[in-house]
C-alpha positions as MATLAB code, in Angstrom:
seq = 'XXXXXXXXXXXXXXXXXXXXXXXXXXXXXXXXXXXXXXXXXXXXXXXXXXXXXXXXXXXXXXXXXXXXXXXXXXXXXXXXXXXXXXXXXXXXXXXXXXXXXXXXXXX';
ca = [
      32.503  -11.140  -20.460;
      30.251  -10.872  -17.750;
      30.103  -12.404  -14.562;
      27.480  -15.521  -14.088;
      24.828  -14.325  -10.909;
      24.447  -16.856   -8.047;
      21.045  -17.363   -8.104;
      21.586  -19.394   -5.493;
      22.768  -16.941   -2.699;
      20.697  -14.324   -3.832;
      17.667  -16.873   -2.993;
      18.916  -17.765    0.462;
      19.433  -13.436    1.439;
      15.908  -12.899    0.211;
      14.469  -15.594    2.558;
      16.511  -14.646    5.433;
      15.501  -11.266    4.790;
      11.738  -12.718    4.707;
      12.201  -14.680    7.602;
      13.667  -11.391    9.511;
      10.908   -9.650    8.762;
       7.936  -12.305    9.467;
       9.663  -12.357   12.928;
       9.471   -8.155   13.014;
       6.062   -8.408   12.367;
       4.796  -10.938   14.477;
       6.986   -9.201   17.529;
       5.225   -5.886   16.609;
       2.140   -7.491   17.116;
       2.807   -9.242   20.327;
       3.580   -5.548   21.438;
       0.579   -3.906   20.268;
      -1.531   -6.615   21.652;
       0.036   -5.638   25.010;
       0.130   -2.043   24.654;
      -3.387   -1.625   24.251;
      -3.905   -3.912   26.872;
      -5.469   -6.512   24.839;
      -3.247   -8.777   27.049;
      -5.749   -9.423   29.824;
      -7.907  -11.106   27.125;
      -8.139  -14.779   26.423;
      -6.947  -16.308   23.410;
     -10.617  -17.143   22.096;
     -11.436  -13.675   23.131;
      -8.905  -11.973   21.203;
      -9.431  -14.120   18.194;
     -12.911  -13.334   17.856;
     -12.962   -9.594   18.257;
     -10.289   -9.757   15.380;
     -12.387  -12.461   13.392;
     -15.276   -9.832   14.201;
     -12.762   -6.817   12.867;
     -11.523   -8.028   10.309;
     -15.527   -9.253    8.875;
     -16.841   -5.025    9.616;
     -17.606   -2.253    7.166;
     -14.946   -0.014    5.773;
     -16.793    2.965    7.912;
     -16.758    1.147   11.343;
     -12.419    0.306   10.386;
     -11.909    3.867    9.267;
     -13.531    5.020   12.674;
     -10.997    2.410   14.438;
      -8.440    3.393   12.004;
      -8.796    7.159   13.337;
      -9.379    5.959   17.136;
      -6.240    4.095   16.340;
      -4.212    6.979   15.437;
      -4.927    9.138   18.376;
      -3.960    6.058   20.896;
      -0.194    6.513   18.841;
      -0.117    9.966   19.317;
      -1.291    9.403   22.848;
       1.774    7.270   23.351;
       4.158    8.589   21.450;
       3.425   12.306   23.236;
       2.599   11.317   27.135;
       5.156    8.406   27.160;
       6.614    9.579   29.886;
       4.023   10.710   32.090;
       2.405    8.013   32.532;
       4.885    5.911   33.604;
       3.514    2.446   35.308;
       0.138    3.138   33.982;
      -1.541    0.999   31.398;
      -3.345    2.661   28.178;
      -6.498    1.969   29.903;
      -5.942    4.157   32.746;
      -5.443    1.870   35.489;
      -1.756    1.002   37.328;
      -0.457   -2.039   35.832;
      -0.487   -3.654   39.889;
      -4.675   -3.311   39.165;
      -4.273   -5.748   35.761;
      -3.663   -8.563   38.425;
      -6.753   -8.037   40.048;
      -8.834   -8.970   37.095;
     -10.597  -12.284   36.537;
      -9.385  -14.912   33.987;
     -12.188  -16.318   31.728;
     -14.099  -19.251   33.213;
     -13.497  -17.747   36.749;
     -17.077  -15.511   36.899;
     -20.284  -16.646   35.460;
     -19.145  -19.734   33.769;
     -22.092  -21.537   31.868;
];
């Protein structure tokens, strides 16, 4: 005779799992958001241009897609080069320097 499953258990280990990985994912995207430097941008600023993103064409997202692509290989090949520099090409000291929204030309 076979043995009954636990349904039960085998619910809870798929929603860990679930949980595990909605935590992976939202930590990968904190660190892409940073690595592309996409960190000196407000939160209404960074929301929009992903509103605006996620709204294009499928040619405009396959030419970001591409652009994309060569910023990982980028990374993954001049890692340590550019050690203390941001993707952007400026020391991570300069990111300070920068103003915060509302600071300039507030309306």
């Amino acid at each position: 005779m076979r043995k009954p499953r636990a349904y039960d258990a085998d619910l809870k280990a798929l929603a860990g799992t679930a949980r595990q990985l909605k935590t992976r994912k939202q930590n990968q995207l904190g660190e892409l958001v940073i690595a592309t430097g996409a960190d000196t941008l407000g939160v209404e600023e960074l929301a929009g241009a992903l509103l605006d993103a996620a709204g294009t064409d499928a040619a405009t997202r396959e030419a970001w897609r591409k652009r994309g692509a060569a910023f990982f290989q980028r990374e993954r090949h001049g890692a340590g080069r550019r050690a203390g520099r941001e993707p952007g090409g400026t020391a991570a000291s300069d990111r300070g320097a920068k103003s915060t929204p509302g600071e300039a030309g507030s309306a």
